[in-house]
C-alpha positions as CSV (number, residue, x, y, z in Angstrom):
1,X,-12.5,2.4,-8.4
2,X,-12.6,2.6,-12.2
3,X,-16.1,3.9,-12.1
4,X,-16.5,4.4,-9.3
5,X,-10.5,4.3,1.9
6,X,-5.7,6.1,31.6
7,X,-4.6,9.4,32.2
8,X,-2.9,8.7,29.6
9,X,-5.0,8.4,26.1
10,X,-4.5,11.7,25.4
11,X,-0.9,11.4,25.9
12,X,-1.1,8.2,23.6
13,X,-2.7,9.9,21.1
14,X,-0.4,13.1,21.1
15,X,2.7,10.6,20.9
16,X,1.1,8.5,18.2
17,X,0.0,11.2,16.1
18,X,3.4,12.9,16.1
19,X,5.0,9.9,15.3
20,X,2.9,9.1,12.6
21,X,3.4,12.3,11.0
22,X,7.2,12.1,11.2
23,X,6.9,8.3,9.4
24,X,4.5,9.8,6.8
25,X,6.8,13.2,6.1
26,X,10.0,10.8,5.0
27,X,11.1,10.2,1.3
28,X,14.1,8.5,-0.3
29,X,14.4,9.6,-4.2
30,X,14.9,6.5,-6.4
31,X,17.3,5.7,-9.5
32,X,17.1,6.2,-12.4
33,X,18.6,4.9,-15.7
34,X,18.0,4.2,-19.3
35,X,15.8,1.4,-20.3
36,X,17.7,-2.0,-22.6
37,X,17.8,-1.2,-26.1
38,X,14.4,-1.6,-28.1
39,X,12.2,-1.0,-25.2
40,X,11.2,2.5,-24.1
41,X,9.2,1.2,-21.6
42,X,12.0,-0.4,-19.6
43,X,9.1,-3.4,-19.3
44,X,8.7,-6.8,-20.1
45,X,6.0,-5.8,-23.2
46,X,2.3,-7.8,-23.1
47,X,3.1,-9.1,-26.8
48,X,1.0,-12.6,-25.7
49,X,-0.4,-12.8,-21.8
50,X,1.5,-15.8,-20.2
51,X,0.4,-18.3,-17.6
52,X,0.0,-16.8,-14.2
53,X,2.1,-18.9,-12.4
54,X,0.2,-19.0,-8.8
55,X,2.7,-20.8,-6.8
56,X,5.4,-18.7,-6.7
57,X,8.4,-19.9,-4.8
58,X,9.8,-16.5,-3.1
59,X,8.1,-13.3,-2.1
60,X,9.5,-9.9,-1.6
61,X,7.3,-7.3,-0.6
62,X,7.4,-3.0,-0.9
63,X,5.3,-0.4,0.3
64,X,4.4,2.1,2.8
65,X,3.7,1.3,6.9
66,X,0.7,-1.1,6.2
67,X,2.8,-3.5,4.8
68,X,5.4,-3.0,8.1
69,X,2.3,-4.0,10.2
70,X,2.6,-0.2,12.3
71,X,0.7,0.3,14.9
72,X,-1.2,-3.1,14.7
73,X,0.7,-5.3,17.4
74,X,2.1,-2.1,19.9
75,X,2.2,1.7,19.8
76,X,4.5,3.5,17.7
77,X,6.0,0.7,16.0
78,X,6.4,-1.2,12.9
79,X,5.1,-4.8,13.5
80,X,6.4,-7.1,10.4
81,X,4.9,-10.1,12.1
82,X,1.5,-9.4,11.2
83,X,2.3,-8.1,7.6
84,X,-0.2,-9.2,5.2
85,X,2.2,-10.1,3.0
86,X,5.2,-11.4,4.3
87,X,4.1,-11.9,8.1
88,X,4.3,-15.2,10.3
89,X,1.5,-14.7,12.5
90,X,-0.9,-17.5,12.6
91,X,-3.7,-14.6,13.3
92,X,-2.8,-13.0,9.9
93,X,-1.9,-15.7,7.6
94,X,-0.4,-13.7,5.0
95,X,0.3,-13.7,1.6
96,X,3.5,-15.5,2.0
97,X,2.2,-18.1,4.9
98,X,-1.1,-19.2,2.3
99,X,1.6,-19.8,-0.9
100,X,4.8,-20.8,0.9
101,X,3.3,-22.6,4.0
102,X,4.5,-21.2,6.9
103,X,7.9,-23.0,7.1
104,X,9.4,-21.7,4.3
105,X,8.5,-17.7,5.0
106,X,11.6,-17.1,7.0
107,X,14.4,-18.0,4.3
108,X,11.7,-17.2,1.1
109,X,10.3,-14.2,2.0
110,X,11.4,-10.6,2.5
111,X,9.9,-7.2,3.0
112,X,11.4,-4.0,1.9
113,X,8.1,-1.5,3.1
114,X,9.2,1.3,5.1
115,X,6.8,3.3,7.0
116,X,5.9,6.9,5.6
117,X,6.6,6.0,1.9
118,X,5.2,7.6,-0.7
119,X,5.6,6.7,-4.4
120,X,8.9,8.2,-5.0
121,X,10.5,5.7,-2.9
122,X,9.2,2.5,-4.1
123,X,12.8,2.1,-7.0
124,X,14.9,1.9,-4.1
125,X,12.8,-0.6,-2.5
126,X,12.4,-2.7,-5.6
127,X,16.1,-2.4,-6.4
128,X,16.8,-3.8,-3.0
129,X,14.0,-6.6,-3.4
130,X,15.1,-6.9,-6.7
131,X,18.2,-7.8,-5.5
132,X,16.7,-11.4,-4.1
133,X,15.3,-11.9,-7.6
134,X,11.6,-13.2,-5.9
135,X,9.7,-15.2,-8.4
136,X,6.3,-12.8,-6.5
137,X,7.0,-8.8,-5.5
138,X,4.0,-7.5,-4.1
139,X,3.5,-3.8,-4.0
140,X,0.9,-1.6,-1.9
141,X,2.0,2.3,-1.9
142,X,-0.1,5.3,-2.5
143,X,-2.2,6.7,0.7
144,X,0.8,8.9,1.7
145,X,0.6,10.8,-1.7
146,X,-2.7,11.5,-0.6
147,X,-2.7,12.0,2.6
148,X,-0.7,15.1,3.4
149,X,-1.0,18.6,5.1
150,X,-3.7,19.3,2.4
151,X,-5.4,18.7,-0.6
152,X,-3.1,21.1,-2.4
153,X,0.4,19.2,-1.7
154,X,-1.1,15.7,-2.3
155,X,1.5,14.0,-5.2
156,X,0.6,15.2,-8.4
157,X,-1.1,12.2,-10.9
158,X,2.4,12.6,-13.4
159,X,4.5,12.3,-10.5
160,X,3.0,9.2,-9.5
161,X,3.1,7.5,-12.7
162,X,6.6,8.3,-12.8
163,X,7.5,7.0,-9.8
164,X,5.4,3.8,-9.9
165,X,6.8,3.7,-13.7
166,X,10.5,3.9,-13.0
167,X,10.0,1.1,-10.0
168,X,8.6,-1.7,-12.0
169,X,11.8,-0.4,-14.5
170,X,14.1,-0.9,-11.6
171,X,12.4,-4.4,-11.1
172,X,13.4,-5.5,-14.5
173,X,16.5,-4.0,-15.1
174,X,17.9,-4.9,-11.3
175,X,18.1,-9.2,-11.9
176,X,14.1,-10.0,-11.6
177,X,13.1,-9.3,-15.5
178,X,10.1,-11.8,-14.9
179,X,9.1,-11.7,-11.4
180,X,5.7,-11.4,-11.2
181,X,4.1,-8.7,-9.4
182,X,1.0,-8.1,-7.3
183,X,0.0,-4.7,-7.0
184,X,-2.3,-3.7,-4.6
185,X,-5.4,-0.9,-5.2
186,X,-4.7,2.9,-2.5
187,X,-7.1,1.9,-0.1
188,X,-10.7,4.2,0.4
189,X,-9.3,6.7,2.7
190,X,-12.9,8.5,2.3
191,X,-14.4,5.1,3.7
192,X,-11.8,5.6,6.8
193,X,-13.3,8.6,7.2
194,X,-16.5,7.7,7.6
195,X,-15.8,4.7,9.5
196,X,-13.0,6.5,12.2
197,X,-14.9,9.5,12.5
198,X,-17.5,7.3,14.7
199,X,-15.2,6.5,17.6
200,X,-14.6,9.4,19.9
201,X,-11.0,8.8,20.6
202,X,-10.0,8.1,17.4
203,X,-11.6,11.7,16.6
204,X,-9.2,12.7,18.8
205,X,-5.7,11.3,17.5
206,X,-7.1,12.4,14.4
207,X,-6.8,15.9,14.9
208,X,-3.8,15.8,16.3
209,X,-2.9,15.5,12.3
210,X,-3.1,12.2,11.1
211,X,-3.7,12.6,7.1
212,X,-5.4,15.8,7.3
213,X,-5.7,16.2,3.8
214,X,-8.8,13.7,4.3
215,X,-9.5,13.5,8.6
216,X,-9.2,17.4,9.1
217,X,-12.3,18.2,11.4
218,X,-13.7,15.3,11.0
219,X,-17.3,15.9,12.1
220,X,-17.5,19.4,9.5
221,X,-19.8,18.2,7.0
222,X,-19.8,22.1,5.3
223,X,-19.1,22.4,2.0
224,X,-15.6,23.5,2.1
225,X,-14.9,20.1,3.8
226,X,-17.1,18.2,1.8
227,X,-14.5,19.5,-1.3
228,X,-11.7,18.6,0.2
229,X,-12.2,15.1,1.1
230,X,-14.1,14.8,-2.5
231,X,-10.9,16.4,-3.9
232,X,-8.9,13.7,-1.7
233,X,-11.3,10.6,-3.1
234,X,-11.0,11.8,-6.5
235,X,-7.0,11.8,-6.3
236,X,-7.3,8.2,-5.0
237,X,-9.4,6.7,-7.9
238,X,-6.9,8.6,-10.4
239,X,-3.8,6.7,-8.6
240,X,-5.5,3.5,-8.9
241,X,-6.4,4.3,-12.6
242,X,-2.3,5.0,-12.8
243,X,-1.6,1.5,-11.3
244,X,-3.9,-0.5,-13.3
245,X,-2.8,0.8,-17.0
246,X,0.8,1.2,-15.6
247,X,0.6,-2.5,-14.8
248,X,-1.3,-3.6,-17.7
249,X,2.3,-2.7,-19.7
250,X,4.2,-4.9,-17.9
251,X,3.4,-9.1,-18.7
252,X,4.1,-9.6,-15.3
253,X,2.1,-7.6,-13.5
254,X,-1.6,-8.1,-12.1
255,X,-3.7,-5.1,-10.4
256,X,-6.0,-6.2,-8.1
257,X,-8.9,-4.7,-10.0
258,X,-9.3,-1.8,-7.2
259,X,-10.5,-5.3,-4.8
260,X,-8.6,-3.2,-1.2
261,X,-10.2,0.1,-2.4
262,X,-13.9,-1.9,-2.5
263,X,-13.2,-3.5,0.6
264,X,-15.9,-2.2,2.9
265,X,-13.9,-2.6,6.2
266,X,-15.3,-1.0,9.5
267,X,-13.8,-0.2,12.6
268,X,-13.0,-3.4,13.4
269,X,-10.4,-3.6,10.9
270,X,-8.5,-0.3,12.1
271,X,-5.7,-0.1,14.3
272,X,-7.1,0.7,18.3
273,X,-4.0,3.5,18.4
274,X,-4.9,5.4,15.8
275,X,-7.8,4.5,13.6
276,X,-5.9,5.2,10.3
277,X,-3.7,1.6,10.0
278,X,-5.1,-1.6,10.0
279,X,-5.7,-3.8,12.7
280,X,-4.7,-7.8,13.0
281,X,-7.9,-8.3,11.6
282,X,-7.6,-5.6,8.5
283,X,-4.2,-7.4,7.8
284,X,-5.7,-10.6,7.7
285,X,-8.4,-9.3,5.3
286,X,-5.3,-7.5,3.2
287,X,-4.0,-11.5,3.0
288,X,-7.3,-12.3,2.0
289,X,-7.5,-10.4,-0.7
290,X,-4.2,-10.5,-2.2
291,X,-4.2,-14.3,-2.3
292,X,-7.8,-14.6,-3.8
293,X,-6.3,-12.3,-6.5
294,X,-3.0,-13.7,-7.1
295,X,-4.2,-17.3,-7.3
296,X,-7.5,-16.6,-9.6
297,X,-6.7,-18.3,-13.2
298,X,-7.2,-14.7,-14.6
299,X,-6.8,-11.3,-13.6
300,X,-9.5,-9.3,-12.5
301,X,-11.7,-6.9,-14.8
C-alpha cells in the first residue's frame, strides 16, 4: 500500500509443497529490443488521459499460478476454469464472464499465466498475448519475487521495474500499442501469514517450504522473524509502488490503487491444499475486484 498479503495429509502436504516449490523455482528471460523512434519509454506517453473504455471486447490475461487457478479446483494442478480473469466457472464469475458474458469467453479470451512466474517472465507472456492484440491485458505477477528461499534472494526493486518495464514495452511494440491494461496490486503475503498460520495443517505444508522468505516458522514471533517477514512486507509495498508509477507512464494502463493488497481476505479465501493460493471463493473476490476497478469512470487514487 502507498502508505501503508487420511493417512495421507501429510503425504498431501509433502507432495504439494514440493510441487509448489518446483512451479515457484521456474523462469523464462524475456526479450528485449529498442523502443520506436522518439520514445525512450517504449510507451504509449500520458500527453492527455483518454476515455477508459470499460467494455472491452477481448481479454488476455498474464501472471504467476493465481491467475492459472493452482490448487483451487484439485491438488497439484493448474485450474484455468476458476481463473479470476479469464475463467468460465459460474462459482467465479471472472473478469472476462462480467465484461464479455459468458458466451463469448471461449473465442475472446485467453490466458498466458504460468505457474511459478516471477517478473522476469511476464515479456514473453505479453509478447504471446500480444500476439491476439486484446483490446484488455490484465496483469497480476509479483509474490514469487518475494517469496523465495529468503529475504536475501527476493528480486531486487531495479530488477522488477525492469522487468515489469520491458513487458508493457513488449505489449506495445508486439501489435497491441493501445490495449488497455489492468494491473493488479502483489497481494499482502504478511496478511497470509497471519491468516494461514491459524490452521494446524496448513502450518504444516507450510514448512515443508512454501514461500519461506515470509511462512518460515510460522508460530516464531522473535525478533529475527519478526525482521524478516517486516523485511518481506516492506519488499511488497516497494513492488506495488514500482507498478503504480510504472503504469502511470503508459495512457493505457490502470493500477488497481493497491485494492488486492488491502483486501482483508481470511482463511476462507485460501486454497484447502496449501493455504498460500486462493480458493474458489478468493478467485471470485480477485473477479470482484478487478471488475469494480476496471469499470469505475476513473482510476483509483
Amino acid at each position: 500500500m502507498r502508505n501503508r498479503r487420511h493417512r495421507s495429509w501429510a503425504a498431501l502436504a509433502a507432495v504439494t509443497a514440493a510441487a509448489v516449490l518446483g512451479v515457484t523455482g521456474c523462469d523464462a528471460v524475456g526479450g528485449a529490443s529498442s523502443a520506436p523512434p522518439g520514445d525512450e519509454a517504449g510507451l504509449v506517453k500520458p500527453s492527455s488521459p483518454p476515455a477508459w473504455d470499460s467494455t472491452p471486447r477481448s481479454i488476455a490475461a498474464v501472471g504467476d499460478s493465481i491467475t492459472t487457478g493452482f490448487n483451487t479446483c484439485v491438488v497439484l494442478a493448474d485450474c484455468p476454469e476458476v481463473s479470476w480473469a479469464t475463467g468460465t466457472s459460474p462459482d467465479v464469475d471472472s473478469l472476462a464472464v462480467r465484461l464479455l458474458g459468458r458466451s463469448r469467453v471461449a473465442s475472446h479470451s485467453w490466458n498466458y499465466a504460468v505457474s511459478g512466474a516471477r517478473m522476469a517472465d511476464l515479456p514473453r507472456q505479453m509478447a504471446r498475448a500480444a500476439a491476439r492484440e486484446p483490446e484488455l491485458v490484465t496483469v497480476l505477477a509479483g509474490a514469487n519475487d518475494a517469496c523465495r528461499t529468503s529475504a536475501d534472494d527476493m528480486t531486487p526493486v531495479a530488477d522488477f521495474r525492469a522487468g515489469f518495464r520491458e513487458a508493457l514495452h513488449t505489449l506495445r511494440r508486439s501489435g497491441a500499442p493501445k490495449a488497455q491494461v489492468f494491473v493488479a496490486s502483489v497481494p499482502d503475503l504478511k496478511r497470509l501469514w497471519s491468516q494461514g498460520r491459524t490452521n494446524a495443517l496448513g502450518k504444516q505444508v507450510w514448512k515443508l517450504g512454501i514461500c519461506p522468505s515470509m511462512l518460515d516458522d510460522a508460530d516464531s514471533l522473535d525478533a529475527e522473524d519478526n525482521l524478516r517477514r517486516s523485511a518481506v512486507e516492506k519488499r511488497v509495498e516497494s513492488y506495488n509502488e514500482v507498478l503504480r508509477e510504472e503504469c502511470a507512464k503508459d495512457r493505457y494502463c490502470r493500477f488497481d490503487g493497491d485494492a488486492v493488497h488491502e483486501y482483508r481476505f481470511g482463511t476462507g479465501q485460501l486454497s484447502r491444499w496449501d493455504w498460500f493460493h486462493p480458493s474458489v471463493d478468493g478467485q471470485a473476490r480477485l473477479a470482484e475486484i478487478a471488475y469494480e476497478v476496471v469499470t469505475a469512470q476513473q482510476a483509483p487514487s
